[in-house]
Backbone as CSV, one residue per row, in Angstrom:
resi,resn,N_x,N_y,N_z,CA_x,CA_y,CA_z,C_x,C_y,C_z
1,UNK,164.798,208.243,70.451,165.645,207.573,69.452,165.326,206.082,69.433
2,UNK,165.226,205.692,68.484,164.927,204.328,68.163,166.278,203.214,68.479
3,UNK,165.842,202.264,69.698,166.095,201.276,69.612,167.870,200.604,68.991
4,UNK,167.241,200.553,68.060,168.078,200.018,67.086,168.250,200.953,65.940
5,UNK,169.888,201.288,66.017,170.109,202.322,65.048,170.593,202.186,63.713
6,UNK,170.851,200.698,63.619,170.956,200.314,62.017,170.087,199.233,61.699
7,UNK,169.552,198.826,60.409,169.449,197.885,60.092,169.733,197.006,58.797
8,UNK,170.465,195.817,58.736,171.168,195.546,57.985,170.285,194.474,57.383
9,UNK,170.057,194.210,56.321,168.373,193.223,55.601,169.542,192.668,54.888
10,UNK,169.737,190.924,54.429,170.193,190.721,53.011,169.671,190.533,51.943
11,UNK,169.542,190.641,51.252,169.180,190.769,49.573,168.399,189.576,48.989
12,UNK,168.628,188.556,48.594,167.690,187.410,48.111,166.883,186.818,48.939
13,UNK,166.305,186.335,49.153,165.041,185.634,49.940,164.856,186.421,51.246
14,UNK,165.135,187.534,51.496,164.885,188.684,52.656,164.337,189.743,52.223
15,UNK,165.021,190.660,51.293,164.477,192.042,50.859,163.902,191.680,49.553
16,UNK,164.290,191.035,48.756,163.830,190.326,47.531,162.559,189.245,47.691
17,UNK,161.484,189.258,47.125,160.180,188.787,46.787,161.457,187.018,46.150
18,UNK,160.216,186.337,45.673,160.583,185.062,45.035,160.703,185.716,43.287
19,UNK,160.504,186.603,43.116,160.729,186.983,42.238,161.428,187.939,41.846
20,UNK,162.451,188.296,42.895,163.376,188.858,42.520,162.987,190.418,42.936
21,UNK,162.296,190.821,43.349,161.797,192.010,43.229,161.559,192.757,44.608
22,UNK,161.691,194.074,44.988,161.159,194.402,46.052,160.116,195.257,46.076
23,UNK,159.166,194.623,47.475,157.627,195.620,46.999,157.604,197.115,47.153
24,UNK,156.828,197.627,46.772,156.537,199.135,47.535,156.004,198.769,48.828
25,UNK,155.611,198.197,49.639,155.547,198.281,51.000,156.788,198.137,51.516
26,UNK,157.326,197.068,51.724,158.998,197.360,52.458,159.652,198.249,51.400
27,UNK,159.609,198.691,50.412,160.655,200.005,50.348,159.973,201.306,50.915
28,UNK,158.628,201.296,51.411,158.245,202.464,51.927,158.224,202.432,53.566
29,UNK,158.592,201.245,53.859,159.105,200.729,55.472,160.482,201.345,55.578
30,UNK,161.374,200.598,54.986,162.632,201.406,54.758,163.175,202.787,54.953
31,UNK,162.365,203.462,54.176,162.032,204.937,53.868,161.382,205.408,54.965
32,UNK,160.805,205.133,55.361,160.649,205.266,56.685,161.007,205.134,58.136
33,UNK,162.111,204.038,58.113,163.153,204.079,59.271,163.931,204.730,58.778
34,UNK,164.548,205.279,57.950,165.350,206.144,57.130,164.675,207.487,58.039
35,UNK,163.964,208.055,57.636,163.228,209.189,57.872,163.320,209.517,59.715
36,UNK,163.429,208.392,59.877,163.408,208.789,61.610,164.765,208.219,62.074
37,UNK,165.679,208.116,61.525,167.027,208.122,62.089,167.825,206.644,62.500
38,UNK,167.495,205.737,61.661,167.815,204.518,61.636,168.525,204.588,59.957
39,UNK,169.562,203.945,60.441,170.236,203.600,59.216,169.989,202.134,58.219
40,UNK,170.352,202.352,57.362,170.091,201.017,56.972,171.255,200.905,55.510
41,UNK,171.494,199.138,55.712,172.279,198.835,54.779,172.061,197.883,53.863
42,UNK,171.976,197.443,52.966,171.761,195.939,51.813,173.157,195.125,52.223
43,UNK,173.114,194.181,52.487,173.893,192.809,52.576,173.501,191.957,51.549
44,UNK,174.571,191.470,50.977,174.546,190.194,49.915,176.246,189.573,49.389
45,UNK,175.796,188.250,49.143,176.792,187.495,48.234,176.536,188.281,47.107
46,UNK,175.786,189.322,46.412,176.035,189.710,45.086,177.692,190.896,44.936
47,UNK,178.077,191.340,43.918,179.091,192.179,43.666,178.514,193.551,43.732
48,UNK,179.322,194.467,44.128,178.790,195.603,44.194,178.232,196.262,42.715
49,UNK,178.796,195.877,41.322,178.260,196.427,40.235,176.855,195.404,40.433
50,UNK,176.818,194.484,40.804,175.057,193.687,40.502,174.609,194.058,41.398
51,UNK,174.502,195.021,42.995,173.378,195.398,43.438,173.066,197.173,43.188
52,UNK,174.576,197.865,42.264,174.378,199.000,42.777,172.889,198.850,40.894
53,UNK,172.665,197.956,40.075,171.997,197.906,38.821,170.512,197.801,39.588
54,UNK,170.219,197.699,41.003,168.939,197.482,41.714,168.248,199.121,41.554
55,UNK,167.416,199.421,40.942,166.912,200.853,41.244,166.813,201.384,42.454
56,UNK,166.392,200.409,43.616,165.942,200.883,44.681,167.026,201.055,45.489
57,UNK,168.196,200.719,45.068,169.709,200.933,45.676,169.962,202.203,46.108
58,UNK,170.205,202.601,44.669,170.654,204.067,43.973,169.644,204.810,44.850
59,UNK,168.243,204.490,44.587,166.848,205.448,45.387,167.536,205.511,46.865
60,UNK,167.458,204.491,47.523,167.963,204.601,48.775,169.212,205.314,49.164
61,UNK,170.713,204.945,48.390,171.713,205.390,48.452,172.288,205.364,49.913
62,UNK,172.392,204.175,50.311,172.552,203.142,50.810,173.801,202.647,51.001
63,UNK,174.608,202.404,51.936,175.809,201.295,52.051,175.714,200.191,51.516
64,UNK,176.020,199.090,50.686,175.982,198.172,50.840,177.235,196.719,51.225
65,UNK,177.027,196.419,51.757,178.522,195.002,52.200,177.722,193.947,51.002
66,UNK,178.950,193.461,50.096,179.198,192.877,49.079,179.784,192.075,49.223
67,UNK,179.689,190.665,48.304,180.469,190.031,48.142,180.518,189.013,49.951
68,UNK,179.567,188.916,50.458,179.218,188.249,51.625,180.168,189.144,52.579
69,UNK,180.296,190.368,52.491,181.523,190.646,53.516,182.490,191.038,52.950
70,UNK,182.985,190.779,51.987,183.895,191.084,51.778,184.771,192.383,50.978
71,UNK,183.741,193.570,51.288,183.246,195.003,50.555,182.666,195.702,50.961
72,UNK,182.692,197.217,51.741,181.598,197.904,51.932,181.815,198.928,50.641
73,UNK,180.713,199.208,49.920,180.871,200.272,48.900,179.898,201.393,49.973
74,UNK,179.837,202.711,49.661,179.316,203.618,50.132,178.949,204.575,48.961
75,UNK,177.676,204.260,48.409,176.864,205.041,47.120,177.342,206.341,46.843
76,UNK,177.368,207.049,48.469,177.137,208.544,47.989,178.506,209.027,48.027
77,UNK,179.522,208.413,48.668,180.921,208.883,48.629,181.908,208.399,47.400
78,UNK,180.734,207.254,46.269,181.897,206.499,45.832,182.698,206.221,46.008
79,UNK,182.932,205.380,46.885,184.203,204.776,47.337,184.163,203.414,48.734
80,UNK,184.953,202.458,48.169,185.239,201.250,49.204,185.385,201.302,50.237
81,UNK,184.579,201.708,51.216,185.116,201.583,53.021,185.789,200.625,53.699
82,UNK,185.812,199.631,52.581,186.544,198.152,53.201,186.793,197.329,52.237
83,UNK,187.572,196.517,52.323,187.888,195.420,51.240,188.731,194.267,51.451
84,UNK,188.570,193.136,51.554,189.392,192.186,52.094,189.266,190.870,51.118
85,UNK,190.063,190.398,50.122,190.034,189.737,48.954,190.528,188.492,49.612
86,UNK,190.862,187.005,48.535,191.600,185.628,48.768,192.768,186.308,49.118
87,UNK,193.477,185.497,49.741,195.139,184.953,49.532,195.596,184.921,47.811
88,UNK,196.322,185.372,47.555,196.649,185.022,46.362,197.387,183.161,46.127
89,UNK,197.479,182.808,47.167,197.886,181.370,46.864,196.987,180.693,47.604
90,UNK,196.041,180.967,48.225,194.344,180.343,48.219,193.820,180.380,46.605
91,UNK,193.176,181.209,46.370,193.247,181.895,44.898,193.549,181.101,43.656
92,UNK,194.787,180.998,43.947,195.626,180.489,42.618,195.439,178.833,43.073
93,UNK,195.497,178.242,44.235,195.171,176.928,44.283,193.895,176.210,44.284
94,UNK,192.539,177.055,44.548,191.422,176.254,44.532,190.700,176.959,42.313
95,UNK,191.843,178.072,42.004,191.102,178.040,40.555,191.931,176.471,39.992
96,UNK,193.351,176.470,40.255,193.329,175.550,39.566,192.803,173.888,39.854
97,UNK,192.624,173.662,41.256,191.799,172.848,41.366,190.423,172.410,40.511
98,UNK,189.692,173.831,40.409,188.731,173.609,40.064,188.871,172.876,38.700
99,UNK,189.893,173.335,37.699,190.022,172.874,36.388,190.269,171.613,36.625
100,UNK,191.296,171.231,37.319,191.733,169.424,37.484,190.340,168.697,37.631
101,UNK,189.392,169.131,38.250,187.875,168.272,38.828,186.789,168.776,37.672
102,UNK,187.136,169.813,37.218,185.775,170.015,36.132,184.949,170.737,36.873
103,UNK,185.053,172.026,37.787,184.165,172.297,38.262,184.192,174.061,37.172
104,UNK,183.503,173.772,37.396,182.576,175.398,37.114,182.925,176.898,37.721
105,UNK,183.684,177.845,37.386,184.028,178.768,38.112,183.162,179.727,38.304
106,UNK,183.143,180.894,39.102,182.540,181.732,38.881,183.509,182.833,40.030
107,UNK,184.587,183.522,39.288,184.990,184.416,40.279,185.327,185.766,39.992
108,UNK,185.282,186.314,40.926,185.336,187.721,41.355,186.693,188.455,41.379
109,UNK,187.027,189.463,40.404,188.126,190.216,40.644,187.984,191.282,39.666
110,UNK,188.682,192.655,41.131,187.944,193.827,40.563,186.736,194.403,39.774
111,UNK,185.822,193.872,40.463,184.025,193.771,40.224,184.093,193.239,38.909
112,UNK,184.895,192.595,38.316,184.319,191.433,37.019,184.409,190.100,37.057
113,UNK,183.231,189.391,36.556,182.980,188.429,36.579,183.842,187.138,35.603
114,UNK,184.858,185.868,36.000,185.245,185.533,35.262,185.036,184.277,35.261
115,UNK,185.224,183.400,34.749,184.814,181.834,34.575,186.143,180.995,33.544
116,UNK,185.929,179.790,33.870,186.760,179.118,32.953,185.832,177.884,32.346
117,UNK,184.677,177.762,32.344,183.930,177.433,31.288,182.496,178.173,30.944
118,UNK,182.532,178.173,29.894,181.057,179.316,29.396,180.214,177.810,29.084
119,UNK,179.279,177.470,30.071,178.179,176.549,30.352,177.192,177.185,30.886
120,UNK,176.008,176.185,30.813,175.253,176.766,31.449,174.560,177.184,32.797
121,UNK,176.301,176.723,33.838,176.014,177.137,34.937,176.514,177.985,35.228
122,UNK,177.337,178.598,34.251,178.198,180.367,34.730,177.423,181.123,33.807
123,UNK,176.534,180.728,32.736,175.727,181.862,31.985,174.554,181.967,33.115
124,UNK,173.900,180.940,33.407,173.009,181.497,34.506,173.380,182.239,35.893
125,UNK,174.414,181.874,36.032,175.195,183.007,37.611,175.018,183.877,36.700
126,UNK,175.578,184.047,35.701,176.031,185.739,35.136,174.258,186.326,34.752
127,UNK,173.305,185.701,34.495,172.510,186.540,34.596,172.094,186.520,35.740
128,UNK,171.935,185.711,36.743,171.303,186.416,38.265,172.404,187.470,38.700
129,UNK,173.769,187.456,38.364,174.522,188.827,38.552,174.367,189.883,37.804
130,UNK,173.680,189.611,36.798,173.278,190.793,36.102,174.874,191.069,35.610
131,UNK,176.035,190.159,35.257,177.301,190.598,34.331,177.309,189.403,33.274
132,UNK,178.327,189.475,32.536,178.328,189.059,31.281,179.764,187.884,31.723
133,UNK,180.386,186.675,31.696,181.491,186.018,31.904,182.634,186.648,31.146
134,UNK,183.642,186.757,32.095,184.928,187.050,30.633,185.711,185.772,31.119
135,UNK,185.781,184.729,30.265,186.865,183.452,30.144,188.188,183.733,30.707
136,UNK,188.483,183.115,31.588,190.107,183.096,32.084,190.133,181.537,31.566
137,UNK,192.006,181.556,31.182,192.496,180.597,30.825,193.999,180.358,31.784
138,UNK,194.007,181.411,32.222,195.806,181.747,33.080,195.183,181.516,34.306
139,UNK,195.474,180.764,35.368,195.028,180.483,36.655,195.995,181.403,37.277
140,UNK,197.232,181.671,36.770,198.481,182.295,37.907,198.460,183.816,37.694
141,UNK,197.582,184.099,36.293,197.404,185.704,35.760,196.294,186.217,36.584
142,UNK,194.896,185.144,36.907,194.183,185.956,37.727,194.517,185.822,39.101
143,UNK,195.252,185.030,39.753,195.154,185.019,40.837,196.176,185.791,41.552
144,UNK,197.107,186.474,40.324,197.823,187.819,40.736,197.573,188.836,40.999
145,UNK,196.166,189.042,40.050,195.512,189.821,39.551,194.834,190.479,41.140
146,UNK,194.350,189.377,41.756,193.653,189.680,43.016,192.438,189.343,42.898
147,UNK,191.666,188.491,43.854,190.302,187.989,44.132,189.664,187.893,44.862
148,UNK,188.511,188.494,44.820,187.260,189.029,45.776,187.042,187.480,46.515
149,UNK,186.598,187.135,45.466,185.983,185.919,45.917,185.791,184.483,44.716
150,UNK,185.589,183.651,44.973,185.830,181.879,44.195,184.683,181.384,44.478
151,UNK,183.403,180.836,43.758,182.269,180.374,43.833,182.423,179.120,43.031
152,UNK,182.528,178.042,43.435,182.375,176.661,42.459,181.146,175.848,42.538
153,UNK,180.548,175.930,41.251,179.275,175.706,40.970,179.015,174.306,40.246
154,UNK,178.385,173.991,41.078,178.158,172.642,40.610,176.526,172.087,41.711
155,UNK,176.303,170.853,41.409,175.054,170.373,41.575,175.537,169.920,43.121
156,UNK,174.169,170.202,44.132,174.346,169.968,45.471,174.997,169.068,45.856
157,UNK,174.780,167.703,45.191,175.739,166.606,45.890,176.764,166.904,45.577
158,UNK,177.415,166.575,44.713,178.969,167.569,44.318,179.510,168.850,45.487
159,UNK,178.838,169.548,45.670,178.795,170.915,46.315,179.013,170.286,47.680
160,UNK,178.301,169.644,48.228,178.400,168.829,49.621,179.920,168.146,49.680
161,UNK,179.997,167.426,48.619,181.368,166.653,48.778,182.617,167.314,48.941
162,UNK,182.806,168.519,48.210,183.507,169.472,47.981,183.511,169.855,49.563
163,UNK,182.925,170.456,50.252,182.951,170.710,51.413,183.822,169.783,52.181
164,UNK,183.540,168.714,52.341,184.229,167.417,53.109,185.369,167.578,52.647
165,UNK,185.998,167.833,51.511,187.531,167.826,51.116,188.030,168.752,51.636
166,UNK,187.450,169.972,51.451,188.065,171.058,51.754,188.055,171.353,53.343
167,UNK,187.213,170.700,54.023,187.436,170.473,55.488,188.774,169.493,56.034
168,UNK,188.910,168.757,55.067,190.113,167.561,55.210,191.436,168.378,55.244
169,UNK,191.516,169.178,54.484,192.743,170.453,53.919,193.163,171.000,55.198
170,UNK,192.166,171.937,56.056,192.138,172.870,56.965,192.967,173.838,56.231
171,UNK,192.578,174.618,55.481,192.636,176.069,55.100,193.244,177.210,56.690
172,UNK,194.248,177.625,56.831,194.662,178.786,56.968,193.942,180.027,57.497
173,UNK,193.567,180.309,56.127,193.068,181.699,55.804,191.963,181.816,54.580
174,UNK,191.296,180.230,54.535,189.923,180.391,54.138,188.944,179.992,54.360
175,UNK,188.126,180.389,53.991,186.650,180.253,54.899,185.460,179.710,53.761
176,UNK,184.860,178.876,53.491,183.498,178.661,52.173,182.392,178.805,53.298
177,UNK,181.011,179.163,52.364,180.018,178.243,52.871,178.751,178.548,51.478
178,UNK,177.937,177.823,51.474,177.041,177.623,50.499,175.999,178.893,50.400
179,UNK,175.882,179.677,49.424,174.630,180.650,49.579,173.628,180.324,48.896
180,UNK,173.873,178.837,47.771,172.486,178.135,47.724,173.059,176.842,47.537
181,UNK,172.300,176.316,47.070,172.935,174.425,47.051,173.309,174.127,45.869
182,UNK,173.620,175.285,44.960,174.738,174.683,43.868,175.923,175.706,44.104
183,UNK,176.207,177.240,45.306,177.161,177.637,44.903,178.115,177.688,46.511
184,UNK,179.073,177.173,46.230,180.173,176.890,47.000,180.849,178.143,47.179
185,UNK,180.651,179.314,48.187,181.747,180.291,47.965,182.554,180.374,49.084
186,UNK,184.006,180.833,48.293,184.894,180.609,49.063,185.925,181.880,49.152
187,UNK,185.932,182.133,50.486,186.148,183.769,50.604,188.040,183.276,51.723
188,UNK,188.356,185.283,51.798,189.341,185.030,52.848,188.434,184.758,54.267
189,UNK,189.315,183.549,55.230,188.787,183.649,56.436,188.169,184.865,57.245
190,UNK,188.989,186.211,56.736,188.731,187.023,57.509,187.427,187.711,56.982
191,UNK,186.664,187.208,56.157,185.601,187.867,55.623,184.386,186.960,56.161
192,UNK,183.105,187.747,56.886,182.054,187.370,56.783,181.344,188.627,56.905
193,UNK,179.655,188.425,56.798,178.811,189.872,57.018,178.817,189.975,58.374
194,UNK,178.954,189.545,59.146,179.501,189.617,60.926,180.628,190.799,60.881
195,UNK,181.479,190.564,60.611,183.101,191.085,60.614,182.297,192.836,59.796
196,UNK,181.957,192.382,58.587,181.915,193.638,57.475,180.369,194.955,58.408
197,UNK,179.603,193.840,59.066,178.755,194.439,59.750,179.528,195.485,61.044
198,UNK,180.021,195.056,61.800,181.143,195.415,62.613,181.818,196.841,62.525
199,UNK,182.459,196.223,61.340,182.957,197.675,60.575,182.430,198.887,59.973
200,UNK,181.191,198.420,59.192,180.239,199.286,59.696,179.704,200.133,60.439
201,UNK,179.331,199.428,61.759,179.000,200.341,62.742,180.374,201.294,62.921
202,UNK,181.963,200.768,62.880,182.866,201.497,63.320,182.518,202.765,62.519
203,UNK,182.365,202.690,61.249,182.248,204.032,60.330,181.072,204.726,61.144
204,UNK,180.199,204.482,62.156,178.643,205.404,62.036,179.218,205.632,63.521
205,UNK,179.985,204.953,64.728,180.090,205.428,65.811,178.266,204.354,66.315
206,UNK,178.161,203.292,66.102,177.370,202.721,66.177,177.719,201.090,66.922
207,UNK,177.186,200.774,68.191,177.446,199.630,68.713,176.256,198.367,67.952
208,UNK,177.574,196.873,68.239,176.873,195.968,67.590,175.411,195.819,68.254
209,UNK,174.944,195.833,69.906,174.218,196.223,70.120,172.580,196.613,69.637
210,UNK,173.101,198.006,68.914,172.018,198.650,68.110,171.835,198.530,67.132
211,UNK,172.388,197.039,66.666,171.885,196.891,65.550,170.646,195.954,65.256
212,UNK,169.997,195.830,64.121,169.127,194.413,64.116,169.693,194.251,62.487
213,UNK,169.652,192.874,62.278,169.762,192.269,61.095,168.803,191.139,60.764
214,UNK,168.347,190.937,59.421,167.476,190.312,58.856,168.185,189.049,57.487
215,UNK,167.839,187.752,58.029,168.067,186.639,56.710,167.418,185.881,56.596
216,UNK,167.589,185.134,55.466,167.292,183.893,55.341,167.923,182.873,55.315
217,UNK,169.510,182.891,55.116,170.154,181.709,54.658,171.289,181.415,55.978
218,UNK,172.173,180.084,55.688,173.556,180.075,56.408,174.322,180.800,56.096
219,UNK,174.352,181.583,55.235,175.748,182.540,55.040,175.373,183.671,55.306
220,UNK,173.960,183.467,55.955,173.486,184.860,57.378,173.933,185.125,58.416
221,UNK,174.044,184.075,59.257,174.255,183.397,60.508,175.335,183.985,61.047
222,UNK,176.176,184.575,60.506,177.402,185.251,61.456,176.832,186.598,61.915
223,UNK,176.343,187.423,60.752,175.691,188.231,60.753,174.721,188.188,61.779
224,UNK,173.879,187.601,62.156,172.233,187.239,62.678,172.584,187.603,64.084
225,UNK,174.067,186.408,63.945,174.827,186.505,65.637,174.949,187.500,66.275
226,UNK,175.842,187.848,65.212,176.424,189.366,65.995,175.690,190.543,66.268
227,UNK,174.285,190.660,65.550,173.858,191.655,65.545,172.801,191.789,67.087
228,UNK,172.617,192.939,67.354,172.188,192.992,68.650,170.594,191.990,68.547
229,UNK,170.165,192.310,67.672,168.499,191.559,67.261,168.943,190.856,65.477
230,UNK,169.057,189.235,65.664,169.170,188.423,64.677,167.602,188.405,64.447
231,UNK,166.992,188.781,63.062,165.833,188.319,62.795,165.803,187.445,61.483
232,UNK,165.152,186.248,61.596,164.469,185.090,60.538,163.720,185.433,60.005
233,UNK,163.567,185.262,57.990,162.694,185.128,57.753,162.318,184.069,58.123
234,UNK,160.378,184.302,57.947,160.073,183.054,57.371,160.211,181.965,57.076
235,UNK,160.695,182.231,55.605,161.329,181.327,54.712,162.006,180.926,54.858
236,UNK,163.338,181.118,55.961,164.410,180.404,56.437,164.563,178.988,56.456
237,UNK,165.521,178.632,56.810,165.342,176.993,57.467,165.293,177.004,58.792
238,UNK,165.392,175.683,59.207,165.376,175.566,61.077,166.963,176.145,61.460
239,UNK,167.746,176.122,60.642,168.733,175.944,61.302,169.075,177.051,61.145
240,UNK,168.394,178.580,60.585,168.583,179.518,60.459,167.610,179.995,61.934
241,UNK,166.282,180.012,61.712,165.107,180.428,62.481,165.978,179.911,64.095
242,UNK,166.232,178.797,64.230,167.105,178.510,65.825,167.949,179.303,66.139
243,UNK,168.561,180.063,65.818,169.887,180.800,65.992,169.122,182.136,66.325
244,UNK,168.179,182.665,66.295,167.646,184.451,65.641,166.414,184.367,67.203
245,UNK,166.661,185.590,67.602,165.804,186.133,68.463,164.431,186.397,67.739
246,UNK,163.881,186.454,66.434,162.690,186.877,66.399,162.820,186.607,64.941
247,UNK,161.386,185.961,64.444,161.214,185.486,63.236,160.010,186.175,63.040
248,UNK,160.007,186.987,61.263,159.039,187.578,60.795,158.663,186.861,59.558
249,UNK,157.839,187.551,58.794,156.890,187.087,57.814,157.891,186.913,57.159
250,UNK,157.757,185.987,55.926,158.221,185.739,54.694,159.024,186.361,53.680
251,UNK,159.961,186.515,52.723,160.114,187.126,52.082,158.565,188.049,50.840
252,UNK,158.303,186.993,50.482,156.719,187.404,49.420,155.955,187.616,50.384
253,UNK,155.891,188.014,51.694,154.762,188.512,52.547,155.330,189.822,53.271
254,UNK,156.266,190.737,52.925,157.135,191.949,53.322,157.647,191.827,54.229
255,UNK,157.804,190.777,54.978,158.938,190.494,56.541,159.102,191.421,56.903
256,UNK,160.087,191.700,55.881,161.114,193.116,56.052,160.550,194.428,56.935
257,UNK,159.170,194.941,55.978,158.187,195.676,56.394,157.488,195.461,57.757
258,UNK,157.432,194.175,57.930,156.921,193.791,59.485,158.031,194.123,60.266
259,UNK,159.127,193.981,60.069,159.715,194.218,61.245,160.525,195.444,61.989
260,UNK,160.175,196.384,60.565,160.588,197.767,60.983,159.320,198.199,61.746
261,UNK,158.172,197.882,61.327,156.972,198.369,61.744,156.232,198.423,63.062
262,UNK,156.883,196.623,63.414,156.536,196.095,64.655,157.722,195.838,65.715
263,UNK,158.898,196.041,65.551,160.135,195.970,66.074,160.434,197.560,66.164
264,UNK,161.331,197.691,65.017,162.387,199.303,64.867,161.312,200.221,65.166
265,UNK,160.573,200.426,65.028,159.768,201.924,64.700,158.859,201.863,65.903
266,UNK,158.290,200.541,66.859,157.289,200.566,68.121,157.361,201.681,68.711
267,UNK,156.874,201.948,68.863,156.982,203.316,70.428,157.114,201.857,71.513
268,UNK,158.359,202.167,72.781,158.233,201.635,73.643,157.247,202.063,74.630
């Protein structure tokens, strides 16, 4: 039996090429720890309707943790193994914040995508989510409503500053961190891919241990931790690659594929 009995990859600059795409070599890596009794899951800040639109999802049929954590969907059972949304008065206080400052929404409730300005920084989220914006105007209607998650989008320096305030606050029961340098997301504390990874294994009878996980970014890093083998891409930064027991190839060079190949699958 192999090693390591899950493996958990995240989605953009890990399993995903620079172009968005994944090769036939790591999906036939995949398919192949698959085949010999390793599990495997997709991790991402995306929503579960924008990764289950991935072909190779569905092909795989696959767990995936959504929403950075904050979601396990399970393909073949249809149905949520987990779910842990804002505070509704987290929620209702950083949407309407956002309007007082002019920031840019982009949030999550009940897998639709909503915004309170149609610009061109929530039309471009909505196509890397692969959804369409529906305009909120009621800050107290959605945040009744219930929310996955709060992404405020705006340009890195902005995005940085925002941080410093919201560190000034000390939040409770919420938690942000950046999954690129224009999007600010801001989840319940109790959500990260650490925690949602966790739970995971609880569903398979699987220790953190046996697991290995694969990133590129800071909103990896809980994840990376916890998992028995944290692996770096590449492409990472330092401050990702420092934290991770073992750094592989690149995203556009199949990492992914290297490390089932030369890690999960070795004969000891």
């Amino acid at each position: 039996m192999a090693k390591y009995r899950l493996l958990a990859a995240d989605m953009d600059g890990t399993l995903l090429d620079s172009s968005s795409n994944i090769s036939g070599i790591t999906l036939q890596a995949i398919n192949d720890a698959m085949d010999a009794g390793v599990r495997f899951a997709v991790v991402s800040g995306r929503s579960v309707p924008s990764l289950m639109r991935f072909p190779f999802i569905r092909e795989l049929n696959c767990p995936v943790i959504a929403y950075n954590g904050a979601a396990i969907y399970d393909p073949k059972e249809d149905k949520l193994l987990y779910y842990e949304g804002l505070e509704n008065s987290d929620a209702l206080w950083l949407l309407k914040k956002a309007n007082e400052r002019g920031i840019t929404v982009c949030a999550w409730s009940r897998d639709r995508y909503y915004t309170n300005f149609i610009n061109e920084r929530s039309l471009d989220y909505g196509r890397l989510s692969g959804m369409e914006p529906t305009i909120f105007t009621d800050c107290e209607a959605l945040a009744a409503q219930g929310v996955t998650k709060i992404i405020w989008n705006d340009s890195p320096e902005k995005v940085q500053q925002y941080i410093k305030d919201l560190d000034k606050k000390k939040f409770a029961s919420l938690s942000y961190c950046t999954s690129n340098p224009c999007f600010l997301e801001l989840m319940n504390k109790k959500v990260s891919k650490a925690r949602a990874l966790e739970m995971l294994c609880g569903f398979y009878g699987i220790t953190l241990d046996e697991t290995a996980a694969a990133g590129d970014g800071e909103n990896d890093l809980s994840m990376l931790r916890a998992a028995g083998l944290g692996v770096a891409m590449a492409n990472a930064g330092d401050s990702v690659k420092s934290q991770c027991g073992y750094i592989t190839a690149s995203n556009d060079e199949d990492g992914v594929a290297r490390l089932i190949y030369d890690i999960i699958l070795k004969e000891e």
